[in-house]
Biopython code that builds the backbone (N, CA, C, O; Angstrom):
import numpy as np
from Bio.PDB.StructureBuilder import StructureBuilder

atoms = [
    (1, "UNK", "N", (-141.772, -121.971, -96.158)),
    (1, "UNK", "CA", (-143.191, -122.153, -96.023)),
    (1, "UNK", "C", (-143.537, -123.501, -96.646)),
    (1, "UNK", "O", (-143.088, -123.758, -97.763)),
    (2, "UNK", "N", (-144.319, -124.396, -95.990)),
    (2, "UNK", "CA", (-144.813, -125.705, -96.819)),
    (2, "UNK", "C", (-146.496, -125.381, -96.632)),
    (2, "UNK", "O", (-147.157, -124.881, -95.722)),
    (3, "UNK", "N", (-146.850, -125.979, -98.083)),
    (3, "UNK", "CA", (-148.400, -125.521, -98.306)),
    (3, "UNK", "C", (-148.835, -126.803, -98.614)),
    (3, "UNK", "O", (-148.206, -127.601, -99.309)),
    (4, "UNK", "N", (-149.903, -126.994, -98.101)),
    (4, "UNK", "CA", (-150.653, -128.707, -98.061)),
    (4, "UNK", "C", (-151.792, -127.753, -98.998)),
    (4, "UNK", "O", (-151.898, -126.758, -98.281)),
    (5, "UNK", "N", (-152.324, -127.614, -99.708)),
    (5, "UNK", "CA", (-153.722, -127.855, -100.136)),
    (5, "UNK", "C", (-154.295, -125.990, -99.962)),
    (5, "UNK", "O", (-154.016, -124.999, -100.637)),
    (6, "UNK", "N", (-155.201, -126.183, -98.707)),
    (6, "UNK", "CA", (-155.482, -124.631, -97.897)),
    (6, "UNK", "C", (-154.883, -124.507, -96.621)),
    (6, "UNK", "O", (-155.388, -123.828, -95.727)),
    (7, "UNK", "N", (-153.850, -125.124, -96.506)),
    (7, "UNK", "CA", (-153.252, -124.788, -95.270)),
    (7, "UNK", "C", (-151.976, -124.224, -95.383)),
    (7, "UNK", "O", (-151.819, -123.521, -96.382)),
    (8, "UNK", "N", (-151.107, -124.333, -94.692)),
    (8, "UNK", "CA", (-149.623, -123.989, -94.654)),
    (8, "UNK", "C", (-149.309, -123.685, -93.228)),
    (8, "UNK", "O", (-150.023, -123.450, -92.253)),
    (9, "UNK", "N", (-147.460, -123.797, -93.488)),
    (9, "UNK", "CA", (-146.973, -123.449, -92.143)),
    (9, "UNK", "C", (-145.924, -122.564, -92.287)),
    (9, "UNK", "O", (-145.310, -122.559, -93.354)),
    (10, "UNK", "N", (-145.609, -121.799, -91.374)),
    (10, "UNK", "CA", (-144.074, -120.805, -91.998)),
    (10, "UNK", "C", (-143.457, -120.459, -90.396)),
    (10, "UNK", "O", (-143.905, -120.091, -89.310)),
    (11, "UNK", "N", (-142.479, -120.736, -90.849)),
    (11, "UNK", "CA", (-141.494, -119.760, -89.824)),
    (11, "UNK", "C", (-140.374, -118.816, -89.811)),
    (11, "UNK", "O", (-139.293, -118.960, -90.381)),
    (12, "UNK", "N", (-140.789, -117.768, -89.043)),
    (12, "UNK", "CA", (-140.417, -116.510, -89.274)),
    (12, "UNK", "C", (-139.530, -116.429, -88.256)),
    (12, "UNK", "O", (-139.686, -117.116, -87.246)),
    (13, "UNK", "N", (-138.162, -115.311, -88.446)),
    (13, "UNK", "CA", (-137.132, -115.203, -87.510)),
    (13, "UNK", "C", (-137.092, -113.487, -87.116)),
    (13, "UNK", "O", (-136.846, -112.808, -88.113)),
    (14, "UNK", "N", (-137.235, -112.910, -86.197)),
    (14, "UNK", "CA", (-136.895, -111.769, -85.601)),
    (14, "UNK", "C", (-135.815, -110.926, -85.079)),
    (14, "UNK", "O", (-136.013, -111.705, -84.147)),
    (15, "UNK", "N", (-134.895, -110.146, -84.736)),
    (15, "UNK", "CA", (-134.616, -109.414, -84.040)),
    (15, "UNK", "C", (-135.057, -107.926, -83.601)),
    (15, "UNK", "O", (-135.114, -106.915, -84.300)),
    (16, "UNK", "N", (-135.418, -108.133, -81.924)),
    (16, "UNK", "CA", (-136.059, -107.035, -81.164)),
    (16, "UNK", "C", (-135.243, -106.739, -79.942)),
    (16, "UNK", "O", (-134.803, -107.390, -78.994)),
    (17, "UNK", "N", (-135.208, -105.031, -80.498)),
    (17, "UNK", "CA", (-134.172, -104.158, -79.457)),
    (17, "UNK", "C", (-134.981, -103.367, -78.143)),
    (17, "UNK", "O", (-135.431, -102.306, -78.579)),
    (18, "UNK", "N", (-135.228, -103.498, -77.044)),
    (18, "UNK", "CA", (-135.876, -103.210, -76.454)),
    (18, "UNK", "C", (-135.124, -102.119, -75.311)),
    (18, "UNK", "O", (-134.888, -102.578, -74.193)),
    (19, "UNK", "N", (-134.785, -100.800, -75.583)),
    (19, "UNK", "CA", (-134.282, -100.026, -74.975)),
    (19, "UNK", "C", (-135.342, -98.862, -74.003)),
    (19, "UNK", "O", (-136.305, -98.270, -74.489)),
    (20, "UNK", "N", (-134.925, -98.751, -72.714)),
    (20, "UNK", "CA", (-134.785, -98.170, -71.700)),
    (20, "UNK", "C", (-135.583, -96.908, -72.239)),
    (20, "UNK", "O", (-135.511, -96.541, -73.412)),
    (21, "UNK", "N", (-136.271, -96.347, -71.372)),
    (21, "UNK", "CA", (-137.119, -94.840, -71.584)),
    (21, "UNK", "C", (-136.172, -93.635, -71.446)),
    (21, "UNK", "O", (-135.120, -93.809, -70.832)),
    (22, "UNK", "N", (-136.421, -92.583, -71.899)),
    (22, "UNK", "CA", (-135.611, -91.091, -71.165)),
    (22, "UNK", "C", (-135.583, -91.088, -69.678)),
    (22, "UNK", "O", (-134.716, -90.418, -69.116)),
    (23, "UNK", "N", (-136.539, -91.845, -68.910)),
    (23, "UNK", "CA", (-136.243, -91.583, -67.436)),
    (23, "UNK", "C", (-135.161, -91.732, -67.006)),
    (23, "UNK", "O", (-134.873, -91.124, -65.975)),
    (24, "UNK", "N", (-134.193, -92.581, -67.632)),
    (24, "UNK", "CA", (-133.211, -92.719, -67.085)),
    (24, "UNK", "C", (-132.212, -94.572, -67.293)),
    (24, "UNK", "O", (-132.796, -95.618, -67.577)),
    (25, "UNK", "N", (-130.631, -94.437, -67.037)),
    (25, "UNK", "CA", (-130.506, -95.802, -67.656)),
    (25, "UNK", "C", (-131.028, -96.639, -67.049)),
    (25, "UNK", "O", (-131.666, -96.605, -65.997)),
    (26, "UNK", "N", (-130.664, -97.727, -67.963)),
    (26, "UNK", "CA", (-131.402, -99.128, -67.607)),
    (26, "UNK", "C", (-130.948, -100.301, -68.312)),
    (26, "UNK", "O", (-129.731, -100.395, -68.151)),
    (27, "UNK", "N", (-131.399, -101.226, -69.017)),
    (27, "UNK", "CA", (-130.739, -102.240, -69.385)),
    (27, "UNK", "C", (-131.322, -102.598, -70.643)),
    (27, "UNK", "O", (-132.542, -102.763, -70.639)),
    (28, "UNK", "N", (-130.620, -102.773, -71.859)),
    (28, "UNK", "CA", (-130.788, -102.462, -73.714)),
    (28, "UNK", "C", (-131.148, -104.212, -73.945)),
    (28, "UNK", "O", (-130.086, -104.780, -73.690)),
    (29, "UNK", "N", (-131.949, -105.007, -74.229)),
    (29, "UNK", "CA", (-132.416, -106.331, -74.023)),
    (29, "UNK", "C", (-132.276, -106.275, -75.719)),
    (29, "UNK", "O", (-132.990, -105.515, -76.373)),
    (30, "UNK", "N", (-131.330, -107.116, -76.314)),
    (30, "UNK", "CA", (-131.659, -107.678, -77.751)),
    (30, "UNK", "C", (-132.172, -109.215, -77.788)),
    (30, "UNK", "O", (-131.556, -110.105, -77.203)),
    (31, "UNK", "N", (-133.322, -109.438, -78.507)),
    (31, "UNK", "CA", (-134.120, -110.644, -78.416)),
    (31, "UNK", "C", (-133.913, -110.992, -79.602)),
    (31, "UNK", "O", (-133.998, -110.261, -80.589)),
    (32, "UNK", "N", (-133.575, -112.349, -79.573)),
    (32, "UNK", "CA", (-134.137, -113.230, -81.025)),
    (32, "UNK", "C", (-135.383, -114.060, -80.759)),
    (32, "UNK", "O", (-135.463, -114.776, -79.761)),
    (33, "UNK", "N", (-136.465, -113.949, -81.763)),
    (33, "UNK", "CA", (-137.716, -114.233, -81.833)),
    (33, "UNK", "C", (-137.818, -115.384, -82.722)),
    (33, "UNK", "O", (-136.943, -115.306, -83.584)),
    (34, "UNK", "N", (-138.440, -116.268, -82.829)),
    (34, "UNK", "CA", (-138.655, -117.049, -83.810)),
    (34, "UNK", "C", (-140.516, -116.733, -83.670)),
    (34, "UNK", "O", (-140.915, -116.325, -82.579)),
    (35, "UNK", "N", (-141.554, -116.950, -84.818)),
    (35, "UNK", "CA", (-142.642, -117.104, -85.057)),
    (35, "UNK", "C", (-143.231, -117.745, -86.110)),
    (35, "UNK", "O", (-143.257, -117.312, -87.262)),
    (36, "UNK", "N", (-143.921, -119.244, -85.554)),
    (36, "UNK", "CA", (-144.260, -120.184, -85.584)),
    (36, "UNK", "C", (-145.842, -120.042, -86.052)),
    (36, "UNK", "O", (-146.829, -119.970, -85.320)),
    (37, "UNK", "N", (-145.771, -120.024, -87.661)),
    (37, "UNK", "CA", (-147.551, -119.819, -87.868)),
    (37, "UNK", "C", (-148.280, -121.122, -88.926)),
    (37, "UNK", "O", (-147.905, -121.770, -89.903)),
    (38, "UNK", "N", (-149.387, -121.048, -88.163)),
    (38, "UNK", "CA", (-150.485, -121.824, -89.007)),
    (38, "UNK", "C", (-150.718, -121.127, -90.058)),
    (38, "UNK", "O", (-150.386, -119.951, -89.905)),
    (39, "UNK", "N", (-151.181, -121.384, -91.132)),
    (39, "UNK", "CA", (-152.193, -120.123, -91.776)),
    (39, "UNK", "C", (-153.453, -121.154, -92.850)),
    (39, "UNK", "O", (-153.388, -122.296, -93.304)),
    (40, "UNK", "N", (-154.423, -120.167, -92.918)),
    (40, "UNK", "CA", (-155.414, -121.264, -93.932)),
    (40, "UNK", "C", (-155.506, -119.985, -95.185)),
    (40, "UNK", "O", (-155.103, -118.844, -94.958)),
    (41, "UNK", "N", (-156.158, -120.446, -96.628)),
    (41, "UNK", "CA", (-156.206, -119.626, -97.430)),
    (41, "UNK", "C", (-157.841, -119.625, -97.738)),
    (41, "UNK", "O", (-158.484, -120.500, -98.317)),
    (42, "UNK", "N", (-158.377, -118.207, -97.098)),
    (42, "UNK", "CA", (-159.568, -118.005, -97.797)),
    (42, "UNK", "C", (-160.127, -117.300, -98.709)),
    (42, "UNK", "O", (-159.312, -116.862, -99.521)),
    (43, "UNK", "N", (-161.429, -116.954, -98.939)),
    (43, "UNK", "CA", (-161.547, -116.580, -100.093)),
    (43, "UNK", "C", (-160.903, -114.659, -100.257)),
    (43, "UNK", "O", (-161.029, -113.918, -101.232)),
    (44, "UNK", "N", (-160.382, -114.426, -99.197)),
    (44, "UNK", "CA", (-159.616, -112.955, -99.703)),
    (44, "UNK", "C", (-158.467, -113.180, -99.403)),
    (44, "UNK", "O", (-157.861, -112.213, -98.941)),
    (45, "UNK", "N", (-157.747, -114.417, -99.523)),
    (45, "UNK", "CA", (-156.557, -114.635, -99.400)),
    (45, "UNK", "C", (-155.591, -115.632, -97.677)),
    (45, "UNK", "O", (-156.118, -116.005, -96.629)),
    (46, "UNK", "N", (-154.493, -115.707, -98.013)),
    (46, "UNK", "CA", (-154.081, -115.819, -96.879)),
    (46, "UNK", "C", (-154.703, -115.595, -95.739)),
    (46, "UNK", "O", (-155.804, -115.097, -95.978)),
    (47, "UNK", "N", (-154.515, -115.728, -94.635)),
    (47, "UNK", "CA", (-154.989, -115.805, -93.082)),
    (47, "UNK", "C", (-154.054, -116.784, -92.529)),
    (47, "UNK", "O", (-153.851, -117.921, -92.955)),
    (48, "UNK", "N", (-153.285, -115.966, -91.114)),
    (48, "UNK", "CA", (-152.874, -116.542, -89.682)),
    (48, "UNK", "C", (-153.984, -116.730, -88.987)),
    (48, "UNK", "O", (-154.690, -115.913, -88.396)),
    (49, "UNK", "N", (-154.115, -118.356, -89.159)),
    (49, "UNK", "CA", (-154.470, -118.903, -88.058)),
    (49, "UNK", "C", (-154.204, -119.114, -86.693)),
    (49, "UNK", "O", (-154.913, -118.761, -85.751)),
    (50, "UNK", "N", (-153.239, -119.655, -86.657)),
    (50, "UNK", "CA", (-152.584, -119.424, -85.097)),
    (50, "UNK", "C", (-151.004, -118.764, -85.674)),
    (50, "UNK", "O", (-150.578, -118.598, -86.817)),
    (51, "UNK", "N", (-150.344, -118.468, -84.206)),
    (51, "UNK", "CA", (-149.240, -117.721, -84.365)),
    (51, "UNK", "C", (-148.256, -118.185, -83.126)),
    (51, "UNK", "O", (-148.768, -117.539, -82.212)),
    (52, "UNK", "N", (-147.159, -118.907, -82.531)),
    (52, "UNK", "CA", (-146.405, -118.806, -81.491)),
    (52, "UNK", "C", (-145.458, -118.215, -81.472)),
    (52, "UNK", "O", (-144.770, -118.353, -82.484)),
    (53, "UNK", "N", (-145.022, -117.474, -80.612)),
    (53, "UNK", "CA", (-144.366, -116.508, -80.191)),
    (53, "UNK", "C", (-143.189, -117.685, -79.374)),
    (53, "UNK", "O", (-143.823, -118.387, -78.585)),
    (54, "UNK", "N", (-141.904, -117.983, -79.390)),
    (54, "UNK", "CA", (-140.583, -117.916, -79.079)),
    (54, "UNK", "C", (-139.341, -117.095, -78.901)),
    (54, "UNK", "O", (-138.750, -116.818, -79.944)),
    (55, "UNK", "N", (-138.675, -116.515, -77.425)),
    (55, "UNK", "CA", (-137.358, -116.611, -77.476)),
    (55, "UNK", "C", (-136.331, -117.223, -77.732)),
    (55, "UNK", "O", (-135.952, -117.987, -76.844)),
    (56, "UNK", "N", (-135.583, -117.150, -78.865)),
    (56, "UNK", "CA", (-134.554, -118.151, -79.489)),
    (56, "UNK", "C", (-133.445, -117.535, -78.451)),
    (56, "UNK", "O", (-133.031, -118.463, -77.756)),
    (57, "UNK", "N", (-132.788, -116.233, -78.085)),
    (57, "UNK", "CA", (-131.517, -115.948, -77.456)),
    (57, "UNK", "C", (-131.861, -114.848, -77.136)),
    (57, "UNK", "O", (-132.565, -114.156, -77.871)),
    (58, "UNK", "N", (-131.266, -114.305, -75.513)),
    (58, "UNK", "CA", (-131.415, -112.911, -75.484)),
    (58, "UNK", "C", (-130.196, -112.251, -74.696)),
    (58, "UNK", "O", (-129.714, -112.721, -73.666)),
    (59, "UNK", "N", (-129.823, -111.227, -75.262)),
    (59, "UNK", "CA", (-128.704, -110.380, -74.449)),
    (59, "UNK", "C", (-129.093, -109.326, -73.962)),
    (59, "UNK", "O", (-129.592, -108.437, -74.652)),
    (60, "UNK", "N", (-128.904, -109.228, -72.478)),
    (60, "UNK", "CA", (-129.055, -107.775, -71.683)),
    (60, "UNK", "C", (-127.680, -106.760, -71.886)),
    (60, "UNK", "O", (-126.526, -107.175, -71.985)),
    (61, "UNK", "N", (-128.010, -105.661, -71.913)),
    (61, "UNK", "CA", (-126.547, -105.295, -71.449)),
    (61, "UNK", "C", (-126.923, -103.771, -70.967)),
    (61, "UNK", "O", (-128.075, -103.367, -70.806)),
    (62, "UNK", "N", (-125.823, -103.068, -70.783)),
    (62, "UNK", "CA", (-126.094, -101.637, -69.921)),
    (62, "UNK", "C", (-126.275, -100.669, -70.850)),
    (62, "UNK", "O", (-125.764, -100.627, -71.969)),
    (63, "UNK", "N", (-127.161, -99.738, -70.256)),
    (63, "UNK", "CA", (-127.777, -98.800, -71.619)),
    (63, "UNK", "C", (-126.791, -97.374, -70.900)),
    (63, "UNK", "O", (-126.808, -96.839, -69.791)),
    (64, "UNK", "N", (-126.238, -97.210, -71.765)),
    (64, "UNK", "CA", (-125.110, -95.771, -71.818)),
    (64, "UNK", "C", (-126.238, -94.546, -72.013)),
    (64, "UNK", "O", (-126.935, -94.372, -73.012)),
    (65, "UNK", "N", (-126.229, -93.731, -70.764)),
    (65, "UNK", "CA", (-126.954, -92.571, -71.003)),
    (65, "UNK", "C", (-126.688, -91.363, -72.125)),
    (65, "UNK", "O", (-125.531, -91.062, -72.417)),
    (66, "UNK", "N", (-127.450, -90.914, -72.533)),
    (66, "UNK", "CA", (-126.926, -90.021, -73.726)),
    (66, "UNK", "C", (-127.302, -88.775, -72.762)),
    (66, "UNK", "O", (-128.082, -88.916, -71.820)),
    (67, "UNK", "N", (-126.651, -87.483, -73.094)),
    (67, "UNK", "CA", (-126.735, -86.397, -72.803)),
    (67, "UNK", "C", (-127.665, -85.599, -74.003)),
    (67, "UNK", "O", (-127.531, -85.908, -75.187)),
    (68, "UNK", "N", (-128.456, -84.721, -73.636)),
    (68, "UNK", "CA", (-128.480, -84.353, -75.119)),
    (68, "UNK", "C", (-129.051, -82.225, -74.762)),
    (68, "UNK", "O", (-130.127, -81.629, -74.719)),
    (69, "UNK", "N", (-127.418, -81.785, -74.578)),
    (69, "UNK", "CA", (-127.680, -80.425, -74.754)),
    (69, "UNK", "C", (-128.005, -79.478, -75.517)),
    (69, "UNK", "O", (-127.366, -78.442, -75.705)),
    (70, "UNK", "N", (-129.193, -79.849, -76.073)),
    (70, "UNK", "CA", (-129.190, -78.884, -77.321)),
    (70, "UNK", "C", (-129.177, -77.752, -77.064)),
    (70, "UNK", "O", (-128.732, -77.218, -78.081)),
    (71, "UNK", "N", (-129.560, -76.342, -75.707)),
    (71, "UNK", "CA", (-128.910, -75.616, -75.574)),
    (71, "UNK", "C", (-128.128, -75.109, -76.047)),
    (71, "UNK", "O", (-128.226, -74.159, -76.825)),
    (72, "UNK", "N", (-127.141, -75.660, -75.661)),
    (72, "UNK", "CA", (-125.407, -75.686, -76.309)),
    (72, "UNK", "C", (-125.126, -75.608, -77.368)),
    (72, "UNK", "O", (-124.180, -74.926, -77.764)),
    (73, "UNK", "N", (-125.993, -76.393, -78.208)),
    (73, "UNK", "CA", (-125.826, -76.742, -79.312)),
    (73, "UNK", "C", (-126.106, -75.599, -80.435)),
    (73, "UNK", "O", (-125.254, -75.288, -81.267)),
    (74, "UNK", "N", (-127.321, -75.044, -80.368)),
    (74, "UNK", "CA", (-128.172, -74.021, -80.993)),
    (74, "UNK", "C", (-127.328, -72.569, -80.492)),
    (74, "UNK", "O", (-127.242, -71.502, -81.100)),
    (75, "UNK", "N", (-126.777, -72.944, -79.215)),
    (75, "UNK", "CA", (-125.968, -71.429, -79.223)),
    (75, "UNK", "C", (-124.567, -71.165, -79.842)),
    (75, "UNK", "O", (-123.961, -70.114, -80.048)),
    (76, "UNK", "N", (-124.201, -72.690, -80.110)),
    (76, "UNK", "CA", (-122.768, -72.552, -80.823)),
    (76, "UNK", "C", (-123.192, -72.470, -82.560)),
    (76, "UNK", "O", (-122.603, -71.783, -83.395)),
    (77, "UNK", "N", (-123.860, -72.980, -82.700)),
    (77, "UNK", "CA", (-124.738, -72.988, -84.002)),
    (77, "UNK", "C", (-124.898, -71.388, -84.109)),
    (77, "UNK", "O", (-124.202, -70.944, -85.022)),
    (78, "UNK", "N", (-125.656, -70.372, -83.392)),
    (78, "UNK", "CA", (-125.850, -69.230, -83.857)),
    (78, "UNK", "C", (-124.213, -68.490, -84.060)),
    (78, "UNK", "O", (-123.694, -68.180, -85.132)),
    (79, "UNK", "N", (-123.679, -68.347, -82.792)),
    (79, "UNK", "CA", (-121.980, -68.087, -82.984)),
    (79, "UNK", "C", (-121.680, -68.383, -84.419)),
    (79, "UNK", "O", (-121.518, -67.354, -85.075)),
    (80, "UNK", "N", (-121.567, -69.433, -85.055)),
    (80, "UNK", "CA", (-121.329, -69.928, -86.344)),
    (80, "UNK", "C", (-122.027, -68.751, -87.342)),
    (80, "UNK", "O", (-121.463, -68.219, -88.299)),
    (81, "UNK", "N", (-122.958, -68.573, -87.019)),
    (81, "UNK", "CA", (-123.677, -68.099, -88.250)),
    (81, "UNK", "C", (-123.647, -66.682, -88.238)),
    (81, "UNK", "O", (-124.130, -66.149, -89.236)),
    (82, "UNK", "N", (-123.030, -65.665, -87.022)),
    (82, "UNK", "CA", (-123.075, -64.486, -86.573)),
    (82, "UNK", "C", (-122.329, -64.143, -87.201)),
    (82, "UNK", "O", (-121.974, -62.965, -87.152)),
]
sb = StructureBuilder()
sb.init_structure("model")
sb.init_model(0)
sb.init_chain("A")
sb.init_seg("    ")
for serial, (resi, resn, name, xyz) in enumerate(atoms, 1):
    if name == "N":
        sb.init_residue(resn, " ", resi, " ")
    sb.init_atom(name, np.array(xyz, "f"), 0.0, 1.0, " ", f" {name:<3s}", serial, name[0])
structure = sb.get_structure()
């Protein structure tokens, strides 16, 4: 962060995992973000002034469906406990 006086600038680094709904597969997007802010200091403190939003790198890749029988699960679970 560099601070002039009441101003300043900062930059911030991200990673965002952006995975696929239950509907069904799809493709798992990891983003690197960078965010690029103004800020001024008022009288209750800090404030973002402006803010830019950047993709630094992004990887797609294939989203592996999960199964998830819990059925199965809860009936082998009772077996266990019978």
């Amino acid at each position: 962060m560099l601070v002039d006086a009441d101003t300043a600038s900062s930059d911030m680094f991200a990673i965002a995992v952006v995975v696929p709904g239950t509907s069904g597969p799809g493709s798992i997007q990891t983003v690197g973000v960078r965010y690029t802010d103004e800020l001024v200091r008022t009288a209750a403190g800090w404030k973002i002034r402006t803010r830019t939003h950047s993709v630094t790198w992004q990887i797609d890749s294939e989203a592996v469906p999960i199964r998830l029988d819990v059925e199965n699960r809860f009936r082998a679970l009772r077996e266990l406990l019978t």
